[in-house]
N, CA, C and O atoms as a printed pandas DataFrame, in Angstrom:
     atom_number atom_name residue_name chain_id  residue_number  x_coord  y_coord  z_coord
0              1         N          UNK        A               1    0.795   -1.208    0.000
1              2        CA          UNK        A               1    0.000    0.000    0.000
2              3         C          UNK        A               1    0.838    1.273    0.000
3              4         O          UNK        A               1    0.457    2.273   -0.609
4              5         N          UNK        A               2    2.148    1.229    0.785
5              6        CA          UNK        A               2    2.940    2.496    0.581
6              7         C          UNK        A               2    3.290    2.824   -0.889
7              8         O          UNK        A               2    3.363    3.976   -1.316
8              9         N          UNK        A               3    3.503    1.689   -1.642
9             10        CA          UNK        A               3    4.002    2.144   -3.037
10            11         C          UNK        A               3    2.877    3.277   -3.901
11            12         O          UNK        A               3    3.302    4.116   -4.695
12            13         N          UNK        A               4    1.850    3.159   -3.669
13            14        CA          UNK        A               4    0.902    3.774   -4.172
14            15         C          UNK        A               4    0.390    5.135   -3.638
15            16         O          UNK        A               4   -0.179    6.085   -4.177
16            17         N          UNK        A               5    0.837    4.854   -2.272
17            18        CA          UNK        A               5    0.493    6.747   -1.257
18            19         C          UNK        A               5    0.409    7.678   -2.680
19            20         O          UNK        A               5   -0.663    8.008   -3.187
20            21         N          UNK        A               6    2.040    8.119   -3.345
21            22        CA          UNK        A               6    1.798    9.177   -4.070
22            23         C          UNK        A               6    0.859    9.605   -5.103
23            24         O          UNK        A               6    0.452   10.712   -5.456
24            25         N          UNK        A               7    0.507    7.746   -5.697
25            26        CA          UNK        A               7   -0.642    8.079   -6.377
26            27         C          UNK        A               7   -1.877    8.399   -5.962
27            28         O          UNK        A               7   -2.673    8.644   -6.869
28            29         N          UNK        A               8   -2.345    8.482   -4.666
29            30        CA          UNK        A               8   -3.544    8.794   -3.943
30            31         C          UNK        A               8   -3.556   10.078   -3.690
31            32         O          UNK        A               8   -4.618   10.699   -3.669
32            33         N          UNK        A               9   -2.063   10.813   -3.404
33            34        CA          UNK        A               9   -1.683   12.021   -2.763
34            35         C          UNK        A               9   -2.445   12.823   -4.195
35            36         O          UNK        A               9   -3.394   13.606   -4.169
36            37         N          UNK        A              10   -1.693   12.341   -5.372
37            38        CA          UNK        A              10   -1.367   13.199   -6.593
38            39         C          UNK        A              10   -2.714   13.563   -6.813
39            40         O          UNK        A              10   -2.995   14.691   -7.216
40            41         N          UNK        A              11   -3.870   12.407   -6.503
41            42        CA          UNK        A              11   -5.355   12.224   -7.116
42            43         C          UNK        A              11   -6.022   13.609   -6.243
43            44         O          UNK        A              11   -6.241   14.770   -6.588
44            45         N          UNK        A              12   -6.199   12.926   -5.066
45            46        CA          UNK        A              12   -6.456   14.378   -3.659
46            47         C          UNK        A              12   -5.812   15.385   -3.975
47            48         O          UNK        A              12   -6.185   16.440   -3.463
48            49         N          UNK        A              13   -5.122   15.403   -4.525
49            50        CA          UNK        A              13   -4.406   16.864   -4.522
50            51         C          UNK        A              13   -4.650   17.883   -6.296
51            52         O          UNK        A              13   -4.260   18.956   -6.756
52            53         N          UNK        A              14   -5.498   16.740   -6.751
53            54        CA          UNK        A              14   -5.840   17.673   -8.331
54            55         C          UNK        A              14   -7.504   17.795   -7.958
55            56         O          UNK        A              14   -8.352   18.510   -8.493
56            57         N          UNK        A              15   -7.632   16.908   -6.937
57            58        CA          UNK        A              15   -9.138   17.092   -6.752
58            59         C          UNK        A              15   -9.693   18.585   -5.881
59            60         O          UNK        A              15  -10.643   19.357   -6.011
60            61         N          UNK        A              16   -8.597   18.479   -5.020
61            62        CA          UNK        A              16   -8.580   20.015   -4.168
62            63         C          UNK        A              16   -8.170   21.072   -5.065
63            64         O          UNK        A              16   -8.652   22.159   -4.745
64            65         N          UNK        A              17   -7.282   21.097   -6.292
65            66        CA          UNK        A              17   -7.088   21.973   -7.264
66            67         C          UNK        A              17   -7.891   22.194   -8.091
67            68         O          UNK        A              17   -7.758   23.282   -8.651
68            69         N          UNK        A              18   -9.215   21.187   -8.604
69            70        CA          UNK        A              18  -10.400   22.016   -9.008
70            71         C          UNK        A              18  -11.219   21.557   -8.382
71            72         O          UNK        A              18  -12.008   20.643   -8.621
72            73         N          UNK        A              19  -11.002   22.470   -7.138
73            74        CA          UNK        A              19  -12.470   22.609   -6.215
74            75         C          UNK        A              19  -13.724   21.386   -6.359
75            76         O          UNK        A              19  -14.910   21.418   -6.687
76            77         N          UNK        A              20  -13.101   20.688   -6.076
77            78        CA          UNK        A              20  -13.789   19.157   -5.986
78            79         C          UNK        A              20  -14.334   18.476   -5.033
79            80         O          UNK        A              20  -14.982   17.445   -5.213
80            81         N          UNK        A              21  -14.022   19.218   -3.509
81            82        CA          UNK        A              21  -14.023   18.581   -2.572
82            83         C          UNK        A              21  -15.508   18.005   -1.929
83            84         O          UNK        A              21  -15.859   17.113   -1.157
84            85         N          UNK        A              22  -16.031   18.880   -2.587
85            86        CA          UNK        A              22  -17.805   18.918   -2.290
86            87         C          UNK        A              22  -18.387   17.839   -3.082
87            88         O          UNK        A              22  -19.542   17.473   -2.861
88            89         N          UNK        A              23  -17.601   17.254   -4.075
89            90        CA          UNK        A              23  -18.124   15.798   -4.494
90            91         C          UNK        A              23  -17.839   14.415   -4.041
91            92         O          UNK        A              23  -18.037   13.290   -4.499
92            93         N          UNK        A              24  -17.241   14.968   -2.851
93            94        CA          UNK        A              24  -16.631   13.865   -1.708
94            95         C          UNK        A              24  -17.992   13.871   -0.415
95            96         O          UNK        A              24  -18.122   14.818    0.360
96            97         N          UNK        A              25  -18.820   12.756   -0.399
97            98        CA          UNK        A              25  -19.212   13.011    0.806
98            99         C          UNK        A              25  -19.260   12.192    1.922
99           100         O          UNK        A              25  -19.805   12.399    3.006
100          101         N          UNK        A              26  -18.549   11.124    1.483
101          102        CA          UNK        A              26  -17.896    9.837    2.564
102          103         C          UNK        A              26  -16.627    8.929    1.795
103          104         O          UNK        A              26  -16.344    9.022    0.601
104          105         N          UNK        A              27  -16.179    8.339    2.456
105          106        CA          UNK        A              27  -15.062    7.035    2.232
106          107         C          UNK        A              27  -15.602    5.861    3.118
107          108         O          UNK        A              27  -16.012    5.671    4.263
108          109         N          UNK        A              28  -15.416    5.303    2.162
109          110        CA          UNK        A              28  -15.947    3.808    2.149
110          111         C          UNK        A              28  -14.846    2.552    2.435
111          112         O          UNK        A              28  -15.122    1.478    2.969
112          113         N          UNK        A              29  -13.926    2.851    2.086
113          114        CA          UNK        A              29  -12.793    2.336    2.188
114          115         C          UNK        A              29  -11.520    2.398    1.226
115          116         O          UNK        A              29  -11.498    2.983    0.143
116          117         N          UNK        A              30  -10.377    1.640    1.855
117          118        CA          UNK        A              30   -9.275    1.396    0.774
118          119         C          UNK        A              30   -8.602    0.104    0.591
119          120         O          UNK        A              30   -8.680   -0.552   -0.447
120          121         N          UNK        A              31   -7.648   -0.390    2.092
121          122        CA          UNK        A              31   -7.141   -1.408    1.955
122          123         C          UNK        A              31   -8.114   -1.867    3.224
123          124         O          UNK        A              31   -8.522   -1.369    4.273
124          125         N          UNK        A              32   -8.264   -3.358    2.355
125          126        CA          UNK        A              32   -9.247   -4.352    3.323
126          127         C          UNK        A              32   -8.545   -6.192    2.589
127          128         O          UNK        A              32   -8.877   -6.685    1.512
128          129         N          UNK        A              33   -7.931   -6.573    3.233
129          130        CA          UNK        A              33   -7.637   -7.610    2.928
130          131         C          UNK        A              33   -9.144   -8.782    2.615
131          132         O          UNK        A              33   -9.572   -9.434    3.568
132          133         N          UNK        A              34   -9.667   -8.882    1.509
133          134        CA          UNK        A              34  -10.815  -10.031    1.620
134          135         C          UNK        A              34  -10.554  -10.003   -0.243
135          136         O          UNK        A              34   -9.856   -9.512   -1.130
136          137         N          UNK        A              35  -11.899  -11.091    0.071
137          138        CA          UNK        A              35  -11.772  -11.416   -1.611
138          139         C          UNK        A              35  -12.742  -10.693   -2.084
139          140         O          UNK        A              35  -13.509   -9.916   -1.515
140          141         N          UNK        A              36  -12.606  -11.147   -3.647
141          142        CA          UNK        A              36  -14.077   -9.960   -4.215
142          143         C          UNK        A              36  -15.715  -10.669   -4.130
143          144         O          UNK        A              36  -15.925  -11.882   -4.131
144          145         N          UNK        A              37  -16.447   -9.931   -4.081
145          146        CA          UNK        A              37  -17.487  -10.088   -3.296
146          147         C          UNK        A              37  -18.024  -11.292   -4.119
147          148         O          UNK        A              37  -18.759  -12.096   -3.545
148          149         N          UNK        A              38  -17.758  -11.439   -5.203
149          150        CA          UNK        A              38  -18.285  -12.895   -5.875
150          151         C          UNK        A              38  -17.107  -13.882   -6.604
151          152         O          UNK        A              38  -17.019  -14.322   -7.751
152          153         N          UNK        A              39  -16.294  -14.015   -5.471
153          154        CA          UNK        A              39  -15.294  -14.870   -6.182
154          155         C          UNK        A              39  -14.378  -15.208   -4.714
155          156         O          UNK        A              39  -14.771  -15.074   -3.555
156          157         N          UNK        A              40  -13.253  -15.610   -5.123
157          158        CA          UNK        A              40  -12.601  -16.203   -4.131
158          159         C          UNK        A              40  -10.876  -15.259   -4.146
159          160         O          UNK        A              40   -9.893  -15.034   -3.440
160          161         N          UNK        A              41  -11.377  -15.026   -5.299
161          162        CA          UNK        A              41   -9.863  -14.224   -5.790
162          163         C          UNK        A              41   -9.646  -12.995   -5.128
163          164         O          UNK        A              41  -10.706  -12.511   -4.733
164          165         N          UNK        A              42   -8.869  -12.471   -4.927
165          166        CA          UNK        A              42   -8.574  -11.520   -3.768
166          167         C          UNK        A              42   -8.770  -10.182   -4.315
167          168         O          UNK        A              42   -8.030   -9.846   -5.240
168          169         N          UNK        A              43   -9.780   -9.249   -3.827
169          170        CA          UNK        A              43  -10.204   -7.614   -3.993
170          171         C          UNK        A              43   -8.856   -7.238   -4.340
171          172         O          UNK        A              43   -7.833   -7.743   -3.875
172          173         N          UNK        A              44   -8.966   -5.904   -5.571
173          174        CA          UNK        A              44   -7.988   -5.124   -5.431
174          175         C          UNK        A              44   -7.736   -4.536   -4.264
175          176         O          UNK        A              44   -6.577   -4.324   -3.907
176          177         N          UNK        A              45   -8.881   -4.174   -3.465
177          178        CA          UNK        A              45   -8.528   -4.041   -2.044
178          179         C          UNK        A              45   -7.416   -4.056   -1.171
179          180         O          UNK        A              45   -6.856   -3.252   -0.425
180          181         N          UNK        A              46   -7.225   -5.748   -1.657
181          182        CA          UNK        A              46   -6.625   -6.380   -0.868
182          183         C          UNK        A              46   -4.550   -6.085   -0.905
183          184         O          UNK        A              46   -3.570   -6.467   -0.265
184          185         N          UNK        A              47   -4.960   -4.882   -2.488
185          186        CA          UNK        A              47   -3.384   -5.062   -2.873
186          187         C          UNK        A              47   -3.429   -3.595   -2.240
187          188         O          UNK        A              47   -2.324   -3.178   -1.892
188          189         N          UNK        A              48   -4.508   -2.743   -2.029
189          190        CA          UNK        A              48   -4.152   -1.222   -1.623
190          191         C          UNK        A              48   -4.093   -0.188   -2.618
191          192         O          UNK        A              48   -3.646    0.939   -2.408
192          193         N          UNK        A              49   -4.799   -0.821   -4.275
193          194        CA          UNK        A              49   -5.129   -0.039   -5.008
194          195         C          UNK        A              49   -5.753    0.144   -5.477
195          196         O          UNK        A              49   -5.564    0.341   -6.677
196          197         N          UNK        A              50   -7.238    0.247   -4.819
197          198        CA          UNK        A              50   -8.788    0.838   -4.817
198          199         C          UNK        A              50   -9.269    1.187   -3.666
199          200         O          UNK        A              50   -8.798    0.664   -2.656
200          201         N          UNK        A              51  -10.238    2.077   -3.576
201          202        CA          UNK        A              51  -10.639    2.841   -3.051
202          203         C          UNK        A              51  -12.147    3.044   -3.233
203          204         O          UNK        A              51  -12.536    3.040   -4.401
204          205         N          UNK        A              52  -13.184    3.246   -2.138
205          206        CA          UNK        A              52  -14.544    3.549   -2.452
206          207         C          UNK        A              52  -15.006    4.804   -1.817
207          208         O          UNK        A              52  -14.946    5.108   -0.626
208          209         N          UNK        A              53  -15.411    5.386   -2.675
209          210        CA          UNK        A              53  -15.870    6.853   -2.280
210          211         C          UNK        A              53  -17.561    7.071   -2.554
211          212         O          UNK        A              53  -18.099    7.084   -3.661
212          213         N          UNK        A              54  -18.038    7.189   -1.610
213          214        CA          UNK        A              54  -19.484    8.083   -1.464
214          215         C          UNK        A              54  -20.347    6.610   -1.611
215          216         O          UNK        A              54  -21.369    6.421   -2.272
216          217         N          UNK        A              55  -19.759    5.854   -0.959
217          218        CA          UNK        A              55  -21.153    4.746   -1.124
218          219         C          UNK        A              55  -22.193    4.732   -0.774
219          220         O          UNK        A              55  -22.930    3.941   -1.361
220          221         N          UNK        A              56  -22.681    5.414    0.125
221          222        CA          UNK        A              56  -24.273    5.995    0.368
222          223         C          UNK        A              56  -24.765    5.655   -0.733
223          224         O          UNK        A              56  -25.393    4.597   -0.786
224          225         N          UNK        A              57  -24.584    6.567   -2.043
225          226        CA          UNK        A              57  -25.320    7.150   -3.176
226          227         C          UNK        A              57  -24.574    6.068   -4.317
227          228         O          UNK        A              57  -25.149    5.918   -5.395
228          229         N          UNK        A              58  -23.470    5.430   -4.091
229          230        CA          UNK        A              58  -23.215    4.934   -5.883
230          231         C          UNK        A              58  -23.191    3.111   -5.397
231          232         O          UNK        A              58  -22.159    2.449   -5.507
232          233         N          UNK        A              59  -24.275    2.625   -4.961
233          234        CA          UNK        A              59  -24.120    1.491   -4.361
234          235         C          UNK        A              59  -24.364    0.109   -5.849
235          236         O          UNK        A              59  -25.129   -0.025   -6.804
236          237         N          UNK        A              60  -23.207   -0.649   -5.254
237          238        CA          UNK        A              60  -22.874   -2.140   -6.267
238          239         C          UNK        A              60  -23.947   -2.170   -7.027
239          240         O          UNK        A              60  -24.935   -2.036   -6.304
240          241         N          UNK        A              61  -24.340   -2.324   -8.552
241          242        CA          UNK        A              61  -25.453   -3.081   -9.003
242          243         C          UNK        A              61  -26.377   -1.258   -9.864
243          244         O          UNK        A              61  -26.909   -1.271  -10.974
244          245         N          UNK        A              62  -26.321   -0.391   -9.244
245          246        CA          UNK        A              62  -26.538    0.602   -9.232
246          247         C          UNK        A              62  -25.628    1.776  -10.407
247          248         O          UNK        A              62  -24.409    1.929  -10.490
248          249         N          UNK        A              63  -26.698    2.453  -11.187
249          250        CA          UNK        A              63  -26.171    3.579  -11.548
250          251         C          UNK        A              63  -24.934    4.692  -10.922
251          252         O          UNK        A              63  -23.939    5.215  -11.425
252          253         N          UNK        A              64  -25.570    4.732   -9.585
253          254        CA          UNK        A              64  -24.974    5.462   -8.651
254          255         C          UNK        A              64  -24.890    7.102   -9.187
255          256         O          UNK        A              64  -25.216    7.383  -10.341
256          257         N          UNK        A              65  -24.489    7.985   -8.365
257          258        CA          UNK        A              65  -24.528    9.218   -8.902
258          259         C          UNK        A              65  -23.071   10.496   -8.885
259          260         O          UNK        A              65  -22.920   11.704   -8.707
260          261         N          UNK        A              66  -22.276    9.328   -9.181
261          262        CA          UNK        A              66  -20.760    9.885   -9.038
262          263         C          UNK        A              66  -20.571   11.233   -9.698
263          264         O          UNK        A              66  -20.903   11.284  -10.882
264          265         N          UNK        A              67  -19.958   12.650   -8.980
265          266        CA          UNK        A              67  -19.670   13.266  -10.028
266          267         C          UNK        A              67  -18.692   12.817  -11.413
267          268         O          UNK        A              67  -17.655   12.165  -11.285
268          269         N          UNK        A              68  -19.126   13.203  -12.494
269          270        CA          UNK        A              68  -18.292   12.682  -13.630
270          271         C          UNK        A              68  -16.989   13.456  -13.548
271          272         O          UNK        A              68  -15.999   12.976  -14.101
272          273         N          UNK        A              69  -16.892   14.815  -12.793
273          274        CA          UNK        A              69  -15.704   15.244  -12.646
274          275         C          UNK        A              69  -14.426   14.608  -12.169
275          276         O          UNK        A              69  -13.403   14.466  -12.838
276          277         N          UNK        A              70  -14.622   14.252  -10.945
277          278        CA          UNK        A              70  -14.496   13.744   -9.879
278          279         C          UNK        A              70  -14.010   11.771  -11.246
279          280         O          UNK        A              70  -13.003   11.323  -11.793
280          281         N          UNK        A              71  -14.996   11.491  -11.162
281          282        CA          UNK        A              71  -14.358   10.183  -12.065
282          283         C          UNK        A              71  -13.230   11.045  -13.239
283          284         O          UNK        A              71  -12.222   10.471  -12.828
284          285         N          UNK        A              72  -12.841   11.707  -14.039
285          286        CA          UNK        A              72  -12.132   12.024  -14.727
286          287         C          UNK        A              72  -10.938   12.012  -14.177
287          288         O          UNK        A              72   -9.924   11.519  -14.671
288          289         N          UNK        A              73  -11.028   12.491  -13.267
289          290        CA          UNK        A              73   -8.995   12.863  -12.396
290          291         C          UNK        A              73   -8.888   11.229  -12.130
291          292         O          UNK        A              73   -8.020   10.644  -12.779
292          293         N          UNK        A              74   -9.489   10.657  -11.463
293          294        CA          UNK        A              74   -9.045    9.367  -11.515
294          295         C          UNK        A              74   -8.730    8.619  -12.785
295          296         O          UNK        A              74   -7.717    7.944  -12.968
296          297         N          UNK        A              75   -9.697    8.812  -13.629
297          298        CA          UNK        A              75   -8.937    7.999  -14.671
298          299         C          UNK        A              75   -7.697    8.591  -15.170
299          300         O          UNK        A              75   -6.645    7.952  -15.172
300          301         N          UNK        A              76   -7.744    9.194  -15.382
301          302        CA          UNK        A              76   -6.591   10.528  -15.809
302          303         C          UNK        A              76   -5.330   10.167  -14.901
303          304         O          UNK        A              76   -4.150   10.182  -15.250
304          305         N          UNK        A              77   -5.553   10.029  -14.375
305          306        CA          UNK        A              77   -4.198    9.214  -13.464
306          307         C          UNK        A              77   -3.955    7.715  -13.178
307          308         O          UNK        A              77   -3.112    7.117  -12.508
308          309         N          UNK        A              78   -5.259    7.238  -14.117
309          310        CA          UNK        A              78   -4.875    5.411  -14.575
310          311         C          UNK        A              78   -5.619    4.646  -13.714
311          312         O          UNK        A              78   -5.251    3.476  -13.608
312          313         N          UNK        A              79   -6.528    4.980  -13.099
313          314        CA          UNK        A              79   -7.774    4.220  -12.199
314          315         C          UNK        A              79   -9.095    3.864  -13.426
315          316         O          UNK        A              79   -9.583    4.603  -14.281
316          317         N          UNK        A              80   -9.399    2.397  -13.067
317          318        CA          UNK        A              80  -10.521    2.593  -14.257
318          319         C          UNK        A              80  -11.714    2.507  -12.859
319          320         O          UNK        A              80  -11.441    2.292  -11.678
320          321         N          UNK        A              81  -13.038    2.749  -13.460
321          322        CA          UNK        A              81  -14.042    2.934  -12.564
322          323         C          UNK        A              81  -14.990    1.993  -12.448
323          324         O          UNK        A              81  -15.504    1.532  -13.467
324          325         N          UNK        A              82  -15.406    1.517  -11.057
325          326        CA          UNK        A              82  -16.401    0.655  -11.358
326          327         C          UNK        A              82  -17.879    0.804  -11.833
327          328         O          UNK        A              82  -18.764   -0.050  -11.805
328          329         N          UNK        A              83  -17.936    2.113  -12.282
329          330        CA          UNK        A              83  -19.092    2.470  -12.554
330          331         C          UNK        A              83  -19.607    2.217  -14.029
331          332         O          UNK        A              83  -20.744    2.114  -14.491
332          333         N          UNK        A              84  -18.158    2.144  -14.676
333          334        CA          UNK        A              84  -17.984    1.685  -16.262
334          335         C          UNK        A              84  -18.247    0.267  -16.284
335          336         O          UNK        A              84  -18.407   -0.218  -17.404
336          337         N          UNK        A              85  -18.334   -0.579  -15.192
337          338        CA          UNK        A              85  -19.179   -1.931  -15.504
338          339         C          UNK        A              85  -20.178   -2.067  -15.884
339          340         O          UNK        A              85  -20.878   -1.156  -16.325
340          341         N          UNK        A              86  -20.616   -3.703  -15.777
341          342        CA          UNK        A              86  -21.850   -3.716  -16.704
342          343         C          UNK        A              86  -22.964   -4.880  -15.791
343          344         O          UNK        A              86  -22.453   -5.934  -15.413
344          345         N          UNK        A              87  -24.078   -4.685  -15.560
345          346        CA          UNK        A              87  -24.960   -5.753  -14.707
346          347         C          UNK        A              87  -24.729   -5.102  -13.391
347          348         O          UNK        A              87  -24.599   -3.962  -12.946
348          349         N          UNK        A              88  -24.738   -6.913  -12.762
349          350        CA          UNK        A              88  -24.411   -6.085  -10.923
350          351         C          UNK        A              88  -22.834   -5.964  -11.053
351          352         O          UNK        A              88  -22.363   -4.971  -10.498
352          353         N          UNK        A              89  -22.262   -6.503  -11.463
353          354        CA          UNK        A              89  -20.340   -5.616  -10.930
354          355         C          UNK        A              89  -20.353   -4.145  -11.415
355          356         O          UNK        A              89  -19.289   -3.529  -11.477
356          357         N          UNK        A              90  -21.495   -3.580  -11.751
357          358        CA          UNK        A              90  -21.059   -2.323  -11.861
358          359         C          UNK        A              90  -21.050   -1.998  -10.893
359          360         O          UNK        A              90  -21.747   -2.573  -10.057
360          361         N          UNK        A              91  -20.219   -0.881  -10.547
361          362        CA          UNK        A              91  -19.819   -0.753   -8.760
362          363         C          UNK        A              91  -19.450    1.294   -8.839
363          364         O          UNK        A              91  -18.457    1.754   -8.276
364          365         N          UNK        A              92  -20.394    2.150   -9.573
365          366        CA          UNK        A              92  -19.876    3.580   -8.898
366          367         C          UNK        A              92  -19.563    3.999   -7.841
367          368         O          UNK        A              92  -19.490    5.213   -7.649
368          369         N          UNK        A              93  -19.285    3.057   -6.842
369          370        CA          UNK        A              93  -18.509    4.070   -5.413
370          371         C          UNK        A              93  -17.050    3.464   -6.061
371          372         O          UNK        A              93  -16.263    4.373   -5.796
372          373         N          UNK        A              94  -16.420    2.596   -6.643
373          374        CA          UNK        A              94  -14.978    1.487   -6.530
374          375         C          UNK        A              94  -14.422    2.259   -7.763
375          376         O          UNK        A              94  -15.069    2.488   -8.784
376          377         N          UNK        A              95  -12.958    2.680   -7.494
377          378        CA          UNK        A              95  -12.005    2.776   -8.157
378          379         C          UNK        A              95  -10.978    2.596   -7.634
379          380         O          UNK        A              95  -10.596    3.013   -6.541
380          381         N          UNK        A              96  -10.099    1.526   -8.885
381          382        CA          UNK        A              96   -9.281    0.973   -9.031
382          383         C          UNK        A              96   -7.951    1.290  -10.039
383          384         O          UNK        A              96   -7.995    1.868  -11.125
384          385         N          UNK        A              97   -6.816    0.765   -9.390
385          386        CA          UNK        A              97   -5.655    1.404  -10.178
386          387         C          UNK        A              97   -4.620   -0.436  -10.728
387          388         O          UNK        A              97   -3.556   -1.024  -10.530
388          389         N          UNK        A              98   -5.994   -0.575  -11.509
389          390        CA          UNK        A              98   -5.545   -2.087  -12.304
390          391         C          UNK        A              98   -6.660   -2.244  -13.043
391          392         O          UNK        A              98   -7.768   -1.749  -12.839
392          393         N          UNK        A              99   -6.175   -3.236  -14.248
393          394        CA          UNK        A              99   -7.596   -3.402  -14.917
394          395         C          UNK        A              99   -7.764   -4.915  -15.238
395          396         O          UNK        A              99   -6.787   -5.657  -15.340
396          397         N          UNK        A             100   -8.872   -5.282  -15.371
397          398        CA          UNK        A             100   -9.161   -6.215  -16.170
398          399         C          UNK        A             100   -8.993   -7.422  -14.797
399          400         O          UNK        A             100   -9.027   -8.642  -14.957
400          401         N          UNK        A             101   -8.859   -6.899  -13.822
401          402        CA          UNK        A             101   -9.086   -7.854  -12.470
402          403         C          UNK        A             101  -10.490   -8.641  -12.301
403          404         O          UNK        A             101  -10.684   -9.351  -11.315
C-alpha cells in the first residue's frame, strides 16, 4: 500500500485543485484484505489499489450518482471505474488502479 500513497496524494491533490471537494461526501474504504465479493480471488482491495468513495449514493449493481468530474482525475491518473461496468459488478462508489481484475 505504501508504493501507491503518491498516487492517492497526486489524485487528492488535483481534486482540491479544481475545487472538488464537495463531491466527496464519505469514504468507504481502501485497503481491506478479503476477496471480491463474488469470487474467491482476492479484492484489489486487498493489494491497496482501490478505493470507495461516497457509497451511500453509488451502491454495487446501481447507476450510482458519481460526479463525472471527480471520475475524470481518476482515470486521468490510470484508475478505471467501477461504474464503467456492466450488470451487478457495476460498482460507482470502486475505483481501481488495475484493470481487467
Amino acid at each position: 500500500p505504501k508504493l501507491r500513497l503518491d498516487l492517492f496524494d497526486d489524485v487528492f491533490t488535483e481534486l482540491k485543485n479544481q475545487a472538488l471537494q464537495t463531491a466527496l461526501s464519505s469514504f468507504g474504504g481502501c485497503y481491506s484484505f478479503r476477496p471480491q465479493r463474488s469470487s474467491n480471488k482476492l479484492s484489489a482491495h486487498s493489494w491497496g489499489i482501490a478505493i470507495d468513495l461516497n457509497p451511500e449514493s453509488n451502491q454495487q449493481g446501481t447507476e450510482g450518482n458519481m460526479n463525472p468530474a471527480l471520475v475524470e482525475v481518476f482515470q486521468q491518473a490510470g484508475f478505471q471505474w467501477g461504474g464503467d461496468w456492466h450488470g451487478t459488478r457495476k460498482d460507482p462508489m470502486h475505483f481501481q488502479f488495475c484493470s481487467d481484475y
